[in-house]
DRENDRENSE-897972 format. One record per atom (N, C-alpha, C, O): residue in one letter; z, x, y. Coordinates in steps of 0.2 Angstrom, whole numbers, plus 5000, padded with zeros to 4 digits. Each point is the difference from the previous one (the first is absolute). Last residue first. Layout:
REM residues N
AZXY ...
***
This chain:
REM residues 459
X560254635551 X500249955005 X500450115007 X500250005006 X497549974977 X500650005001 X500449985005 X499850005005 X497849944976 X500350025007 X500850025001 X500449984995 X497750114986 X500549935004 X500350005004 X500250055002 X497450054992 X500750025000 X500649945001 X499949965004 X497750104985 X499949965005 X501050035000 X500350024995 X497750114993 X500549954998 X500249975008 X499850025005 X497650094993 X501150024999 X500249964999 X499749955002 X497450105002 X500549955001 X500950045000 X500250045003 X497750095000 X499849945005 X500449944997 X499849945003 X500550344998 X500249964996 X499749925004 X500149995005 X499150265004 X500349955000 X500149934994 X499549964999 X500050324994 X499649935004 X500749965001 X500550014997 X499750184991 X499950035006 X499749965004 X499850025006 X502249974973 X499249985003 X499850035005 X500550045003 X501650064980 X499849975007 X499549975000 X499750034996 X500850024978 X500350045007 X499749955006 X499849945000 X501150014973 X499449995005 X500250035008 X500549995003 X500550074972 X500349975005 X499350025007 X499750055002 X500249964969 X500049975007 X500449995005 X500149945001 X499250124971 X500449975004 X500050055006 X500050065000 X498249924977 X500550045008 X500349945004 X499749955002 X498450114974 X500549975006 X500450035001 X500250054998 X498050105003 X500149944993 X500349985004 X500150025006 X498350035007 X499850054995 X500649994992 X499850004994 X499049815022 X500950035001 X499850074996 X499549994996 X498849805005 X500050045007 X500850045000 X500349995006 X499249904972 X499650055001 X500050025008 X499750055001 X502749854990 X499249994998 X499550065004 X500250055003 X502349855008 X499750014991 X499249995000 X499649965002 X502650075016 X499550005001 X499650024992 X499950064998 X502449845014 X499650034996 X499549994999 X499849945000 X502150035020 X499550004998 X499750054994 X499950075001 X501849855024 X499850034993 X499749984994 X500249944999 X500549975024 X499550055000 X499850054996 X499550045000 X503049835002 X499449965004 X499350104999 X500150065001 X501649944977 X500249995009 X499349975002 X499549994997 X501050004977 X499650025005 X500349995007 X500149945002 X500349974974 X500850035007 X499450065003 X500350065001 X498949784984 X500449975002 X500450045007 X500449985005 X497950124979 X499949985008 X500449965003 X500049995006 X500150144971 X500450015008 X499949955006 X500449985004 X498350024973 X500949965002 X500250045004 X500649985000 X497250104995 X499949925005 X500749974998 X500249955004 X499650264988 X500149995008 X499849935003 X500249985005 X500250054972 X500750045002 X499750005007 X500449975004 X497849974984 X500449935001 X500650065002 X499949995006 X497750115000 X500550014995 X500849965002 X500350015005 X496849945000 X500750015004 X500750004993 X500149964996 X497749994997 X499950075002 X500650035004 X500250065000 X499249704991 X500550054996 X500250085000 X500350034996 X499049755018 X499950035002 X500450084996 X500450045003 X499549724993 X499650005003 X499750075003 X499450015002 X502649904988 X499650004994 X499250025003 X499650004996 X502350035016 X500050034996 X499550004997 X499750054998 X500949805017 X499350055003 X500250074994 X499750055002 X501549734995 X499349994999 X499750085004 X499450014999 X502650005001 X500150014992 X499149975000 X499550024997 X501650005024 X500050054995 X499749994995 X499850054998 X500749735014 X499250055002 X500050094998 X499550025000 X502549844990 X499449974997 X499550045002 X499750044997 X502349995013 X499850064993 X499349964999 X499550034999 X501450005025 X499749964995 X500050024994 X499750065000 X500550065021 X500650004998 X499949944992 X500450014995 X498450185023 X499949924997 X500350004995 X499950054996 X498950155024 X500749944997 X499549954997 X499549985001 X498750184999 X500849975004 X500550004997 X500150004994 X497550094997 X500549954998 X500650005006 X500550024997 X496650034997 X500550045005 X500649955001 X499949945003 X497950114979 X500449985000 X500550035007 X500250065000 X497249954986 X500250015006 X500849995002 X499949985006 X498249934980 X500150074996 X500550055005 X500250064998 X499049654997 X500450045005 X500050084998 X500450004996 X499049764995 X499350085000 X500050045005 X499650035003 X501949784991 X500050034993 X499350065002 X499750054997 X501149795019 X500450065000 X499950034996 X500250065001 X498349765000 X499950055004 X500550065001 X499850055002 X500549784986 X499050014998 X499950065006 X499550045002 X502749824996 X499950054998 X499450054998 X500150054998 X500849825024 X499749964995 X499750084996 X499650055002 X502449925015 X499450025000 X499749984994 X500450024996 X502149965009 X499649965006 X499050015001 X499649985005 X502050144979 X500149904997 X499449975006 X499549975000 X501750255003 X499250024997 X499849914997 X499549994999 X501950075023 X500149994993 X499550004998 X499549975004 X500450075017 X500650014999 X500249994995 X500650015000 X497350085011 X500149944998 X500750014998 X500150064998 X497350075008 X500650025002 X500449934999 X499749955002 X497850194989 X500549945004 X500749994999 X500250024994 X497150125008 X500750024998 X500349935001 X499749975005 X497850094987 X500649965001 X500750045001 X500350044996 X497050025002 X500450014998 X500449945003 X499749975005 X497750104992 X500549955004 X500749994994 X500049974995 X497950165000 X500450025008 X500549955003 X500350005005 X498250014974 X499649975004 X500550025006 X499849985006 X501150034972 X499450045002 X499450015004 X499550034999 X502849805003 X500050104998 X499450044999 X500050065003 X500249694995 X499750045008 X500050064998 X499650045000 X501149794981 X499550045002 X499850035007 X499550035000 X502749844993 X499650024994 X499350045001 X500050054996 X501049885024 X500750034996 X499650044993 X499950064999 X498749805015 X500050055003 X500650064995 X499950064999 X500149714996 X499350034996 X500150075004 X500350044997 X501449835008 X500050024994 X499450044998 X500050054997 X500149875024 X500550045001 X500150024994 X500350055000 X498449755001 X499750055004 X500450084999 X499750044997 X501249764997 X499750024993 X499550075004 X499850054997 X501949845021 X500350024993 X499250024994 X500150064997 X499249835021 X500350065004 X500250064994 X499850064999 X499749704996 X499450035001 X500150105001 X499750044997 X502049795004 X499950004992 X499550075002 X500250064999 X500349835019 X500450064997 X500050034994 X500350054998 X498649765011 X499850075003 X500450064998 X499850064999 X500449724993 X499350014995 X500050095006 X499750054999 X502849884999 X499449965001 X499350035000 X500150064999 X502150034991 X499649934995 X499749985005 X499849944998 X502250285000 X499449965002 X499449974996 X499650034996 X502350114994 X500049935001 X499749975005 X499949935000 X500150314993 X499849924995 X499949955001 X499749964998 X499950245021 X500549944994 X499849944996 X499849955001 X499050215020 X500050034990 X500649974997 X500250034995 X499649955029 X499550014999 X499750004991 X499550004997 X502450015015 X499649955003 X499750004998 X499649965003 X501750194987 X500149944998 X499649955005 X500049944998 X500350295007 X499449994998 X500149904994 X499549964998 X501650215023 X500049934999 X499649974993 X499949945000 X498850235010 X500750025000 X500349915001 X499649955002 X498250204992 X500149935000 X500750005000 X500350024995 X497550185006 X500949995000 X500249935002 X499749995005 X497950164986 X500449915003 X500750004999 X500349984995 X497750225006 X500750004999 X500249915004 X500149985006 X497150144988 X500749985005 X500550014995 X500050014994 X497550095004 X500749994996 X500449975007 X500050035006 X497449954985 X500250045007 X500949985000 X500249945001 X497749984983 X500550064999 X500450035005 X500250065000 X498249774997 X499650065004 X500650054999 X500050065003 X500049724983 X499650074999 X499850055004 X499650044998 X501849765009 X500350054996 X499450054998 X500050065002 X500049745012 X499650055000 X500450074999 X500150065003 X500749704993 X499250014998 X499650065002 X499550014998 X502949975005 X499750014991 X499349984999 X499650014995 X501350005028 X500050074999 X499850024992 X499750054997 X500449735015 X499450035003 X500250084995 X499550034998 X501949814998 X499649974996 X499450055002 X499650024996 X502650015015 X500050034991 X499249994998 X499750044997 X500849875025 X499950075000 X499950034992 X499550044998 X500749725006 X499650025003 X499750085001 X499550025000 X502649904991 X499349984997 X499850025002 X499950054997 X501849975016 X500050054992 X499549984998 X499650045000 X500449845020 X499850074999 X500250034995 X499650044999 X501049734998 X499349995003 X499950095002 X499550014997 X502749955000 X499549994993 X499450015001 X499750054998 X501749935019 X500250054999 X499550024993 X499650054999 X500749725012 X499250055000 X500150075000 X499550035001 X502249774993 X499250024993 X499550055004 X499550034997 X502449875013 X500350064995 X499250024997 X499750044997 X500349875028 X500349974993 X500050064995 X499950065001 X499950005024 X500249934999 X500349974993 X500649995000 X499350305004 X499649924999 X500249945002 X500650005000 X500850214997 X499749985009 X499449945000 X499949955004 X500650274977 X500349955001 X499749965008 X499550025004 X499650174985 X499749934994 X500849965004 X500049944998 X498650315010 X500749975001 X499949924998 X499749965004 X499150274989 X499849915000 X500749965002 X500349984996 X498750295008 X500649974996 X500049935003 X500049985005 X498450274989 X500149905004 X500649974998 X500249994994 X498950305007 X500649934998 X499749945003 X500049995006 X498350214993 X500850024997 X500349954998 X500049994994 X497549925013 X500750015000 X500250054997 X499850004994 X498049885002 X500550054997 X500550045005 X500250064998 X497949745003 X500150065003 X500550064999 X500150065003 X500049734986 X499650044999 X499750055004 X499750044997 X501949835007 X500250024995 X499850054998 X500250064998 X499249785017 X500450065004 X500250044992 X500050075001 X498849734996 X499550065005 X500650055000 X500050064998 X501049794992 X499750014994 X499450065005 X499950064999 X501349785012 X500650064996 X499750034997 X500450054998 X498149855022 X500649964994 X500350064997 X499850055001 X499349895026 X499850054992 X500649984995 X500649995001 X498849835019 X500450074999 X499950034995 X499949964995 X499049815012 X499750085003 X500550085001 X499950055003 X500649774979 X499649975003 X499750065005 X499850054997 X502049924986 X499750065002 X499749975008 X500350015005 X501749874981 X499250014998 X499950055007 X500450005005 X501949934992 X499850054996 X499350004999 X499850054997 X501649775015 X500050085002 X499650064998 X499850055003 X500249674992 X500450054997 X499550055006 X499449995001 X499949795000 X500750035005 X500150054996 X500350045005 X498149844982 X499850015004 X500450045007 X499750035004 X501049884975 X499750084999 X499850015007 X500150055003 X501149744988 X500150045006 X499750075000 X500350045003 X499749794980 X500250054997 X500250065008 X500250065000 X498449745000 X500649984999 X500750054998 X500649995000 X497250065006 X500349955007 X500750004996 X500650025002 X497850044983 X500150075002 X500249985007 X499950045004 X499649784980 X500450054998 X500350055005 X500750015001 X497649855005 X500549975000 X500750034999 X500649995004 X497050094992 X500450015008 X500749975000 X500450035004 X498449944976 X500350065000 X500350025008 X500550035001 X498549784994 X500549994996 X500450065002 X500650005002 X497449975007 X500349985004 X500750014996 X500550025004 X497850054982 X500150055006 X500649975004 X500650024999 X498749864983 X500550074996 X500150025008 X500650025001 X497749795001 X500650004999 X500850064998 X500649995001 X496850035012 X500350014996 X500749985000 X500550035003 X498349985016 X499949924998 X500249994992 X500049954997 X500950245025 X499749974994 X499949944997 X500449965001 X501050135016 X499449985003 X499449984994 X499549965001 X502950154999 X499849935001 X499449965002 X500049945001 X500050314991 X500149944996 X500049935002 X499649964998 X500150195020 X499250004994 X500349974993 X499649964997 X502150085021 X499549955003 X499550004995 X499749944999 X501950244993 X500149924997 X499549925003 X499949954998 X499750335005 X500049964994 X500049925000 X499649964999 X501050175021 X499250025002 X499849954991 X499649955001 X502750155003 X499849955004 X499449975001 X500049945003 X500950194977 X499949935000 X499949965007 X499849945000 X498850294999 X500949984995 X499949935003 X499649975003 X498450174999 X500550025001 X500649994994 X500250024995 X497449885002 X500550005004 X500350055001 X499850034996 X498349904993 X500050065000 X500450015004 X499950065003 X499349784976 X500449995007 X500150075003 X500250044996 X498949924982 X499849965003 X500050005008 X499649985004 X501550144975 X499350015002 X499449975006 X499550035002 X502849934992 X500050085002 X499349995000 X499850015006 X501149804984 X500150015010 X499550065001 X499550005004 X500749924975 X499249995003 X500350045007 X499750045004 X502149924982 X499550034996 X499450025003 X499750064999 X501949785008 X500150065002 X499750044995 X500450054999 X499349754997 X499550015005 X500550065003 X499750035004 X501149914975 X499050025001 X499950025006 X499750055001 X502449864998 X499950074996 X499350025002 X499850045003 X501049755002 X500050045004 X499750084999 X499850055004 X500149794980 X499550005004 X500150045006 X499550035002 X502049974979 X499550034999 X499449985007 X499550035000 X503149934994 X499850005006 X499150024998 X499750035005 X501649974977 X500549975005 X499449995005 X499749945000 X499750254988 X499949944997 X500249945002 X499649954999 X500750275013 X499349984996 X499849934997 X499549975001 X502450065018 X499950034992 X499449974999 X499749945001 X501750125023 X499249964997 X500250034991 X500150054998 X501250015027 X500349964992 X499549964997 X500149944999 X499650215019 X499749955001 X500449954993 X499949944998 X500350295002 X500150005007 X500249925001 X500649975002 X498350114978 X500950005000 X500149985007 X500349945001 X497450074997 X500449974995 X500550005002 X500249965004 X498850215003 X500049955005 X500449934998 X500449965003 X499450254983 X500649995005 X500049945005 X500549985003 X497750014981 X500950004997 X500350025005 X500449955001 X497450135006 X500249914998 X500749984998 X500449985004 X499350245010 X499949984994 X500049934998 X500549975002 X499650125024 X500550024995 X499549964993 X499749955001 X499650045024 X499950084996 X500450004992 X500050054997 X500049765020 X499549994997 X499750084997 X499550014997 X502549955016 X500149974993 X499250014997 X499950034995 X501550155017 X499449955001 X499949964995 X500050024994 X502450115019 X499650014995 X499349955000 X500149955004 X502050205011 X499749934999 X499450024994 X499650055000 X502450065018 X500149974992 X499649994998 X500349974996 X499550155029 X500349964995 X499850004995 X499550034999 X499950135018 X500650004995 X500249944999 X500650005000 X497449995014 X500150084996 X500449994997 X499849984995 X500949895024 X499249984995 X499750084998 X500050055004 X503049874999 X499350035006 X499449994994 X500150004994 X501849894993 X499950075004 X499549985005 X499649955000 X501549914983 X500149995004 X499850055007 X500049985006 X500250044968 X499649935003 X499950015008 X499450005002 X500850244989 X500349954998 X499649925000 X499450005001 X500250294994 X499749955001 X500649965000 X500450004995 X499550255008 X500349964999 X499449955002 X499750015005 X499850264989 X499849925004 X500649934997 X499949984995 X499650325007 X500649964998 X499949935003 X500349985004 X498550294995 X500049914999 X500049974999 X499549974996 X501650285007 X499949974995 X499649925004 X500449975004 X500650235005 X499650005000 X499749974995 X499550024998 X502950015006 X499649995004 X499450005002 X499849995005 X501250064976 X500049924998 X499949995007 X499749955001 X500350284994 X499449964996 X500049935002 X499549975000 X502550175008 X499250025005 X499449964997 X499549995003 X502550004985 X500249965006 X499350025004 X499649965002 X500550164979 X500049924998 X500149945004 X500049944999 X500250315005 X499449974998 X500049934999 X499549975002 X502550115015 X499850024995 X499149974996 X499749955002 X502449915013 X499650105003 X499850024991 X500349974995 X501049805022 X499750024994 X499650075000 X499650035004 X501549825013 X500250054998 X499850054995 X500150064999 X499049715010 X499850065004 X500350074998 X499750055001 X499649784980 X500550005005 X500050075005 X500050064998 X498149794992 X500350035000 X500650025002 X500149975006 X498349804988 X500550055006 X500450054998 X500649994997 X497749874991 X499850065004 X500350035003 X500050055003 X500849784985 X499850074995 X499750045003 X500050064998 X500949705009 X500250065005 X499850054995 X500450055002 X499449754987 X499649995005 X500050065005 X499550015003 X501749924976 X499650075001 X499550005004 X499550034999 X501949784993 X500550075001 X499850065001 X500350055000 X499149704999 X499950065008 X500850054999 X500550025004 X499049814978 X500349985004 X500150045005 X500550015003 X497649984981 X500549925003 X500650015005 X500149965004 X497750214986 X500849995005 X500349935001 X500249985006 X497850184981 X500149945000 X500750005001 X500450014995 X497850215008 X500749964999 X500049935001 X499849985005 X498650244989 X499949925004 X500749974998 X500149974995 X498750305006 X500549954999 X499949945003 X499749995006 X498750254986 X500449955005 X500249954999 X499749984995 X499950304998 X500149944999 X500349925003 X500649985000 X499450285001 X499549965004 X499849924997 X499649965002 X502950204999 X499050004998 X499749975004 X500049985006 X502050095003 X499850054995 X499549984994 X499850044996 X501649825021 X499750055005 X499750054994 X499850055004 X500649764986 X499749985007 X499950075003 X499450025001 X502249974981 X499349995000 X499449995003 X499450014998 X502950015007 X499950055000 X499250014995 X499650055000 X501549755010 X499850055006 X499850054998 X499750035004 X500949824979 X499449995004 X499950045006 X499450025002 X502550004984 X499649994998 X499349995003 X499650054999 X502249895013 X500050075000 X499450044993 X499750055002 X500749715001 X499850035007 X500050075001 X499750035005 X501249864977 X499450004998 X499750015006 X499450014999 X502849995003 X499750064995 X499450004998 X499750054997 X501349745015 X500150095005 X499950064995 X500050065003 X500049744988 X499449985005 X500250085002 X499750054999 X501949904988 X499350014995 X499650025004 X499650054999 X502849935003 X499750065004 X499250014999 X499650055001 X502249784990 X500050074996 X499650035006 X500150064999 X500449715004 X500550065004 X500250084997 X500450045001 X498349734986 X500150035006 X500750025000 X500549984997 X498250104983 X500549935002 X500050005008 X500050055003 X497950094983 X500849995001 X500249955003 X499649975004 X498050174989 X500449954997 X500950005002 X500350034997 X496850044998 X500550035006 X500549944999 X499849954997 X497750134990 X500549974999 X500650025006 X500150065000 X497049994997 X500950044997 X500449935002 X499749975005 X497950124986 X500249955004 X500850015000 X500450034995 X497750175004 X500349954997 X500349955004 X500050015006 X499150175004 X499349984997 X500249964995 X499549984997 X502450165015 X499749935003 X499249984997 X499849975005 X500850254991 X500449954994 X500049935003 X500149964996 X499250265015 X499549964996 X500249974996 X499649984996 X502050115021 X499449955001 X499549964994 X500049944999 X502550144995 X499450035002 X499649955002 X499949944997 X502850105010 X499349984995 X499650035000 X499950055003 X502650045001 X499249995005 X500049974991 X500250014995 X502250075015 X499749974996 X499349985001 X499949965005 X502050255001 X499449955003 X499849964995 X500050044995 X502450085000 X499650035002 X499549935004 X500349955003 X501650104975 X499949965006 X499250045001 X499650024996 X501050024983 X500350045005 X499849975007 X499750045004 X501449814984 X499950044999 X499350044997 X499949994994 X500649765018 X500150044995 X499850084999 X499450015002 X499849835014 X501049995002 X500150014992 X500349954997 X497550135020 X500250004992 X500649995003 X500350045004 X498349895016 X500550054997 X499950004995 X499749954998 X498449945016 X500749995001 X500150084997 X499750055001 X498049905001 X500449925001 X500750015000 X500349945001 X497450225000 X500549994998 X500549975005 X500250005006 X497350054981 X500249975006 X500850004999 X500249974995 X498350154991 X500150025006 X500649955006 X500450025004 X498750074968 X500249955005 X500350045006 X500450055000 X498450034980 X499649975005 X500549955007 X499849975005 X500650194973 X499749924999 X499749965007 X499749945000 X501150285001 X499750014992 X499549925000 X499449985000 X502350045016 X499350065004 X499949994993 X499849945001 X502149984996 X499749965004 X499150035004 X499649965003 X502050174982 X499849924995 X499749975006 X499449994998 X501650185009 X499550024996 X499349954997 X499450005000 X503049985012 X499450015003 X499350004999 X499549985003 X502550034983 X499949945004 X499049995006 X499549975000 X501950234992 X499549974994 X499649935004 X499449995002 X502150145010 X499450015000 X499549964995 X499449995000 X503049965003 X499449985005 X499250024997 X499549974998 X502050034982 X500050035008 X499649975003 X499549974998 X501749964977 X499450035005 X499950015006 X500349955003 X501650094975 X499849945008 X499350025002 X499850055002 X500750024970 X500250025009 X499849965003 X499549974999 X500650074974 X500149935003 X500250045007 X500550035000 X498650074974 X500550015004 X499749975009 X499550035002 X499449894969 X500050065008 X500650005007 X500149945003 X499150024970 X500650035003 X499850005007 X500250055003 X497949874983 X500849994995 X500550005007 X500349955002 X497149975004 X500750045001 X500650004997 X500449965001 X496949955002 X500650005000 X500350065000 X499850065002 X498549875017 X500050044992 X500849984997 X500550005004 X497349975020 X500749994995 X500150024994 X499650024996 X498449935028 X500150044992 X500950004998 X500350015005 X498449895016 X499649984992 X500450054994 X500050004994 X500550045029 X500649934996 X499449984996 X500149944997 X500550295015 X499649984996 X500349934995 X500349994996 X500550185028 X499949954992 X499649974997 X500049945002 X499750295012 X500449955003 X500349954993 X500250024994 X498750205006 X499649995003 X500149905004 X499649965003 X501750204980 X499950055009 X499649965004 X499950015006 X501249834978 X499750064996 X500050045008 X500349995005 X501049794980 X500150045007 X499650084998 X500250044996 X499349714992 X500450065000 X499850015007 X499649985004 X501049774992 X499650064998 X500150055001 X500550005002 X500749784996 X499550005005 X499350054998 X499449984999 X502749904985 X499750065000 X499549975005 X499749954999 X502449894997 X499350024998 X499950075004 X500350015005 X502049864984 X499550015006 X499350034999 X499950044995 X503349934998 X499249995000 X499549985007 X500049985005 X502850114985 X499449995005 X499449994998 X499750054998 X502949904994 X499450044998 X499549985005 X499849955002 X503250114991 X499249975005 X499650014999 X500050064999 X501749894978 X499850075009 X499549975004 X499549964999 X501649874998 X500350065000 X499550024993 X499949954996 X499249885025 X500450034993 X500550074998 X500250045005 X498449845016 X500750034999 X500450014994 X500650015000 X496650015008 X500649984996 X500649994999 X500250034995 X497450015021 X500550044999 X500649964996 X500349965004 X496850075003 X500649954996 X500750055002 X500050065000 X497950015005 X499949945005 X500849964995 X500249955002 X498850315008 X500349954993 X500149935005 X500149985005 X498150224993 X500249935005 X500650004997 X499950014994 X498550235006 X500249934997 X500249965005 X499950005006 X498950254989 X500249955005 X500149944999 X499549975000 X500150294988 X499749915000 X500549975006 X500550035002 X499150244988 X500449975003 X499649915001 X499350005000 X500850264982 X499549955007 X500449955000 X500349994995 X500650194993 X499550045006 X499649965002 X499650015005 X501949934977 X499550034998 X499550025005 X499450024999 X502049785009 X500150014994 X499250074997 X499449985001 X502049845019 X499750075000 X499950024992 X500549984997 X499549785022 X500250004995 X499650114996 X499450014999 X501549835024 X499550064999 X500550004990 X500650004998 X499749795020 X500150064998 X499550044997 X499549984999 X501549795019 X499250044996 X500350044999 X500450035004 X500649734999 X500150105000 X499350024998 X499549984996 X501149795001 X499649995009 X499950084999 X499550035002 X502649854982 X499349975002 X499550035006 X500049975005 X502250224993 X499949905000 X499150024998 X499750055000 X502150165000 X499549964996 X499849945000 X499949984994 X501950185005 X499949985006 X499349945000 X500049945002 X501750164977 X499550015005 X500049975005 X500549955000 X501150064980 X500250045007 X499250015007 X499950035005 X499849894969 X500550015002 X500050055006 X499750055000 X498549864985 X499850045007 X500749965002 X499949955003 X498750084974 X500750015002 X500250015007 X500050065002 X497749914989 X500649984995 X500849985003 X500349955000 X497250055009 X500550065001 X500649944996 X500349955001 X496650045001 X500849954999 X500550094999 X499950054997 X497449845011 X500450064997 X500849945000 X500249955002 X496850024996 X500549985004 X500650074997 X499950044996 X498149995002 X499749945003 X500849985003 X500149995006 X499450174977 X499550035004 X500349975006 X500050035005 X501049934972 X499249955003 X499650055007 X499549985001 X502750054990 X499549994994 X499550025002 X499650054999 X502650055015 X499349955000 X499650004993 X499850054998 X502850015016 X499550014992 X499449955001 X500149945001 X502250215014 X499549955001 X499650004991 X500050044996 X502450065015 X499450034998 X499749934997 X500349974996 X501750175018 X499949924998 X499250015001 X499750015005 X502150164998 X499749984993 X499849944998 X500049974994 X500850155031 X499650034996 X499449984993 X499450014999 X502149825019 X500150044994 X499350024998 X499549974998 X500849965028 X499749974993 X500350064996 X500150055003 X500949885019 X499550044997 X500149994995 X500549974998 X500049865020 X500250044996 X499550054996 X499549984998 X500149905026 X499949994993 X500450054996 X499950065002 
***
């Protein structure tokens, strides 16, 4: 980087943000952290703008001051005059010990370079992950995850459609250091359809909520109200298991709604799906034994609908016993299967407004959201809009730019236009788990990756 001109001198109104008039000959991009000096105390800035105007003008927000006792990001002040320096590693540092952030996910690819870390306590928001394939998303949120995993205590349920995080236990033999010795002692439970008894997928119908059972059974209260009723009484009534043991005690009924209902739940094939529990423990026990990581490997079903049939089942048990306040982290990767506008059958629906109230209300109840999706268009706004968390890839779309602008006005726009020409694993990271934003070059995983791009063949 070229050295900075002596006389290029910052001005702050407000305390809050600053502006350098004249920043000809600087070095100085969107992403720079500088030391703003003025009158024997120093501040710590961002500049988040840089204008090719003539004269160049730099703008950007005030962090906080730099005291002996590290930085102080509640406190700021304005500034007539004050003369503009590079910040150092060590500052760098500073900020990161000051605010807490520990976990650290790649590089600064803006100056003064250096480690880029999150902070754990800032996963207690729902955060947003986001880029085009062949940005590096899955492989960054994996590195993300390893370094939360091995450094709280906070435990993880991932929703994996496509078994990209099935191998999170596998360390890699070469691997050395704290955070490679913590994720070796981590418990790390993959559940699939198809596994040994102990590790499969499976959920209990007669344990899920009327409406979820509803949706399941494509019953509307009104439409169908007989059937309705008498699954109103079931639960009380009947002290089955699940539907093998259920449906002979319908068709055996001399109540017309019951046989009706048996009818339903034959013809809707429920009885063949994979997914009921029956004498294997359901997703909802294992969960609640509190695990480090469960990772719900959601592909491998027969039919598309029983992937659904466990996000329900799991979201439905954890918002009924939200008041015991016991904090998980729900990373939902793929998250448009799960949270798109544009699903419309009565389970997905179910899944989708499930995933809203938790978005709009879990937060104080411990149940946060991370979800991960390749255009913010692909996730139903009711829930992106209570993102406080933002981790941006590639993406080249101006439209999905300009909507996560409006969505996330905490990410400074000069950095959400670069992402176009981000390389594979770069990455800005905006909001409250960042000390400010930062751009990214995501470092190594220390787990085996459990998908990849598939390779073409050669002759």
């Amino acid at each position: 980087m070229r050295a900075e001109p002596t006389s290029l001198l910052a001005r702050s109104d407000d305390g809050r943000s600053f502006v350098v008039a004249d920043a000809s000959g600087s070095a100085f991009v969107a992403g720079s952290l500088i030391t703003v000096v003025a009158e024997g105390r120093s501040q710590l800035a961002l500049v988040e703008e840089r204008s090719e105007t003539t004269p160049v003008r730099l703008r950007g927000r005030l962090i906080g001051e730099l005291t002996a006792d590290g930085i102080n990001v509640r406190t700021s002040y304005p500034v007539q005059s004050g003369r503009v320096e590079p910040a150092d590693l060590d500052t760098v540092a500073t900020l990161h010990e000051t605010t807490g952030a520990l976990l650290e996910v790649g590089t600064r690819v803006t100056a003064p370079g250096g480690p880029a870390r999150l902070l754990p306590t800032r996963f207690n928001r729902h955060t947003f992950w986001c880029g085009q394939s062949g940005s590096g998303k899955t492989y960054a949120l994996g590195v993300a995850l390893e370094q939360l995993i091995a450094h709280t205590a906070l435990p993880v349920v991932i929703f994996d459609p496509n078994a990209d995080f099935v191998r999170l236990g596998e360390v890699d033999p070469t691997a050395t250091g704290p955070t490679a010795d913590a994720l070796r002692q981590r418990d790390i439970r993959v559940l699939r359809p198809n596994a040994e008894p102990g590790a499969r997928l499976r959920a209990r119908f007669l344990g899920l909520p009327l409406a979820s059972k509803a949706a399941i059974l494509r019953i509307d209260p009104v439409a169908d109200r007989e059937e309705f009723n008498e699954l109103i009484h079931l639960g009380a009534e009947l002290d089955s298991a699940d539907l093998d043991s259920l449906l002979p005690q319908l068709r055996a009924s001399e109540v017309p709604g019951r046989r009706r209902l048996a009818m339903r739940v034959e013809n809707l094939g429920l009885p063949g799906w994979e997914v009921w529990a029956y004498r294997d423990p359901a997703v909802t026990d294992i969960v609640s034994d509190r695990p480090d990581v469960t990772v719900l490997d959601l592909g491998g079903f027969s039919t598309p609908e029983q992937h659904l049939v466990v996000a329900l089942a799991l979201l439905d048990e954890l918002w009924a016993r939200r008041e015991e306040r016991r904090p998980v982290l729900l990373v939902i990767d793929e998250a448009h299967n799960l949270a798109s506008p544009r699903l419309d059958s009565p389970i997905a629906v179910a899944v989708r407004e499930r995933l809203i109230q938790i978005a709009a209300e879990g937060r104080k109840f411990g149940l946060w959201l991370l979800l991960s999706t390749q255009r913010p268009s692909k996730v139903h706004p009711g829930i992106i809009s209570q993102c406080d968390n933002l981790a941006l890839m590639k993406m080249t779309s101006p439209t999905d730019l300009a909507e996560l602008g409006t969505y996330f006005g905490y990410a400074p726009t000069a950095l959400l236009e670069r992402s176009p020409w981000f390389r594979q694993g770069e990455a800005l990271f905006a909001g409250g788990f960042v000390p400010a934003p930062t751009l990214v070059k995501v470092r190594r995983r220390l787990t085996r990756e459990g998908g990849g791009d598939v390779a073409v063949p050669m002759r």
